[in-house]
C-alpha positions in Angstrom: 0.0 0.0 0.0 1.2 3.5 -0.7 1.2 6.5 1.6 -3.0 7.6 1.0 -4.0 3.8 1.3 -4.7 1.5 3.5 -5.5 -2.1 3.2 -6.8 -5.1 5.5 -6.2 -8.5 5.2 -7.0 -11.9 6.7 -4.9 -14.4 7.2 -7.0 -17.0 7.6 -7.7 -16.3 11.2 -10.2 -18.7 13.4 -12.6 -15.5 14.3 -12.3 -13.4 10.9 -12.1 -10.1 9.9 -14.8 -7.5 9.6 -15.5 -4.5 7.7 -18.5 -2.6 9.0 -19.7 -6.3 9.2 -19.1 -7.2 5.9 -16.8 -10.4 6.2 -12.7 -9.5 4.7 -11.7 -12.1 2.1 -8.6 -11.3 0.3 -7.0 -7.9 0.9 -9.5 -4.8 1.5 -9.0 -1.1 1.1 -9.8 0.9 4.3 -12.0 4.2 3.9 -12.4 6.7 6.8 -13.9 5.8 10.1 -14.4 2.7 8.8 -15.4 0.4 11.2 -13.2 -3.0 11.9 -14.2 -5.7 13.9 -11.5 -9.0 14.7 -13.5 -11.2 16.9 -14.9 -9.6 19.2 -12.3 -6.4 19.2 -14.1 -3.7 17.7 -11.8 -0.6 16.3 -12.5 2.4 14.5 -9.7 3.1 11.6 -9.5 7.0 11.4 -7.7 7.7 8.1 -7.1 11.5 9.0 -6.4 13.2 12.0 -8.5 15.8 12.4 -11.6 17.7 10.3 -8.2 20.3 8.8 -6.7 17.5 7.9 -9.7 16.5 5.3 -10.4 19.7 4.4 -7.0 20.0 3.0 -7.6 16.9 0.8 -9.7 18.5 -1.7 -10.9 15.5 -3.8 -12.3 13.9 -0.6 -13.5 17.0 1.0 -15.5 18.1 -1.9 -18.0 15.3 -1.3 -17.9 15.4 2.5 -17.5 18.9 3.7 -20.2 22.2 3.8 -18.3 24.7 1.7 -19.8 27.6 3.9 -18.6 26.2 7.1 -16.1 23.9 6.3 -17.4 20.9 9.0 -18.8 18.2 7.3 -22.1 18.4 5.1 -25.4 16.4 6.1 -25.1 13.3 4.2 -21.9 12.3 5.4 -23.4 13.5 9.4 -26.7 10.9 8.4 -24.3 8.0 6.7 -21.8 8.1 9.8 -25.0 8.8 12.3 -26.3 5.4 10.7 -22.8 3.3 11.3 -22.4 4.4 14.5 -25.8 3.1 15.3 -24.5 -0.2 14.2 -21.5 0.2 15.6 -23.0 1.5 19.4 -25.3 -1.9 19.5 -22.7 -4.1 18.5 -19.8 -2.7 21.1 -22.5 -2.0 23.9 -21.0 1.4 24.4 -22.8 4.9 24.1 -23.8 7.2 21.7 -25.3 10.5 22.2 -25.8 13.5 19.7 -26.1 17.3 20.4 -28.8 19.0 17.9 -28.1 22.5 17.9 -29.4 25.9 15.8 -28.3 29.4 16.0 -31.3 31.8 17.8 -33.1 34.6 16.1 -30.6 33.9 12.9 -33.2 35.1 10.2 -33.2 38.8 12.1 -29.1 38.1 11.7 -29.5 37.7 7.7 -31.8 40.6 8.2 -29.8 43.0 10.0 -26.7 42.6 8.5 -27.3 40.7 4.5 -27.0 37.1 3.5 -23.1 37.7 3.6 -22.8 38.7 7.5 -25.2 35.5 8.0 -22.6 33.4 6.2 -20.0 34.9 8.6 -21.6 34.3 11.4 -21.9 31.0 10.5 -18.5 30.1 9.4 -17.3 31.8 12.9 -20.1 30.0 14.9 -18.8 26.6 13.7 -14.9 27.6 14.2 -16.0 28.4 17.8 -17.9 25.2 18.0 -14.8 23.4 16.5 -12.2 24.5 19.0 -14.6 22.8 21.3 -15.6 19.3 20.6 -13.2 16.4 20.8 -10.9 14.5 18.4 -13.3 11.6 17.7 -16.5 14.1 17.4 -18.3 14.4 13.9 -19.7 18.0 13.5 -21.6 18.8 10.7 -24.0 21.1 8.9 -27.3 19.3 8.6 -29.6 23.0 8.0 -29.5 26.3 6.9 -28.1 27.1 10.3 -28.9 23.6 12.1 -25.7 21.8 13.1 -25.3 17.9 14.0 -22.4 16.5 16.8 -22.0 12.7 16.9 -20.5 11.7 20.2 -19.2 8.5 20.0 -18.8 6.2 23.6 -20.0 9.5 25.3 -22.9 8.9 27.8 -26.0 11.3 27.7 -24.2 13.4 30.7 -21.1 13.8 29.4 -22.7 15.3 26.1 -24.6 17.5 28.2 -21.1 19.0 29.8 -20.1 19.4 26.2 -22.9 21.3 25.1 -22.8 23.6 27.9 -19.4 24.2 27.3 -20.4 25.4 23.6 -23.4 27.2 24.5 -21.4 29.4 27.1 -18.2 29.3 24.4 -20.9 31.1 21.7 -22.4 33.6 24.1 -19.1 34.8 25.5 -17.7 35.3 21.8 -17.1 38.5 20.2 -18.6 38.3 16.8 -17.7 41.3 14.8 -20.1 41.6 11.4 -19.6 43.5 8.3 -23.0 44.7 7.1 -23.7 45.8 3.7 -23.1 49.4 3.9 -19.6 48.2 5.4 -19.9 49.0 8.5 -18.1 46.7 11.3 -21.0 45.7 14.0 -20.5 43.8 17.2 -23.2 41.2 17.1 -24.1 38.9 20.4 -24.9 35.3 19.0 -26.2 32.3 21.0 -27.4 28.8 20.5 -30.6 26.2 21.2 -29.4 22.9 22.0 -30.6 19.1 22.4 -29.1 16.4 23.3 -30.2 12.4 23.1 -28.3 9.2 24.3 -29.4 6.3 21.9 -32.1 4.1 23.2 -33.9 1.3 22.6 -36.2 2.6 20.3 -33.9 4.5 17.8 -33.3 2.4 15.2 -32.4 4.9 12.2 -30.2 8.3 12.6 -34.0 10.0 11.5 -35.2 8.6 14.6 -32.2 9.2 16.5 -32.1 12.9 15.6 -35.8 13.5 16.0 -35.2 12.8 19.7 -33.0 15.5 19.9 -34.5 17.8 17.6 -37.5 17.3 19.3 -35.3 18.5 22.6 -33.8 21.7 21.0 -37.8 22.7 20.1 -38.2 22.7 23.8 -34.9 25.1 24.6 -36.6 27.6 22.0 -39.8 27.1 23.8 -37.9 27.8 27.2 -36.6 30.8 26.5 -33.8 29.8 24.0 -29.6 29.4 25.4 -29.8 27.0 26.3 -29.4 23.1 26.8 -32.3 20.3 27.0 -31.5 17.0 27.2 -34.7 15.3 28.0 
């Protein structure tokens, strides 16, 4: 295998090798967060190190990562949503999600045009990036909805985490351009919800209604702030 590839293979082991539970006969080339099971050792093969990292390898990123925000764009959020499903029931460990939207953002697009939205938005998800951990998978599901995957993370340690964003966005000093090019100091903040996988979430739509369903109720409360059940 060269440097950009890497490849599985059994060697006629009793237990077998897995790929995202699809049985490895012959040699096998290894995709990103790919996940590989040998016996009853279950691993996750992370082919980059970090969301930079991917964005810098521009014929993968194009088909994985939100141009305007640079995190990753909804179908890959939904398709790795789906595998860690799979992947949560299999290893027993948790799985929780944090749903989140930016408050009041159409009066944002309002006040200053469609391009201060956009920077909002781009700085909004840099905040939220210097935040979540290595293994995390943020992406942009919405117009200015935003998905965080938490693998092995129980419902209250996702909690922590997303009260550790929410405060991170309402302490930041946005400054906005508006279109007669004046710079604006703009106050943003977030709604979010969070859900641990349960036993009746069977697809990453059912998954993520539970917590969309919990970040209606932090607009209905007042908005800034985090429900988790």
């Amino acid at each position: 295998a060269n440097a950009d590839i890497f490849e599985i293979e059994d060697l006629g082991s009793s237990n077998g090798t897995f790929v995202n539970d699809q049985k490895v006969t012959g040699r096998l080339a290894l995709k990103h967060r790919d996940h590989v099971r040998f016996g009853n050792v279950l691993m996750r093969f992370n082919a980059y190190e970090d969301l930079e990292t991917i964005c810098e390898d521009e014929g993968w990123s194009r088909s994985v990562v939100d141009a305007g925000t640079q995190t990753f764009n909804k179908r890959y959020v939904l398709d790795n949503l789906e595998a860690e499903i799979k992947f949560s029931r299999s290893s027993t460990r948790p799985l929780s999600v944090i749903y989140f939207d930016l408050d009041f953002f159409k009066k944002v697009n309002d006040t200053y045009g469609h391009n201060g939205g956009d920077h909002v938005l781009r700085e909004t998800a840099n905040v939220v990036k210097s935040v979540v951990r290595k293994d995390d998978i943020f992406g942009r599901v919405g117009g200015e909805e935003f998905v965080i995957i938490l693998p092995n993370t129980p419902a209250r340690k996702a909690v922590e985490l997303a009260e550790r964003i929410r405060s991170a966005i309402e302490a930041h000093p946005f400054i906005v351009t508006n279109e007669a090019g004046q710079q604006l100091q703009h106050k943003q903040t977030l709604s979010l919800g969070v859900a641990e996988l349960g036993g009746a979430q069977n697809t990453a739509a059912e998954f993520l209604e539970v917590a969309d369903q919990r970040l209606y109720k932090s607009k209905q409360g007042g908005r800034n702030r985090v429900t988790a059940e």
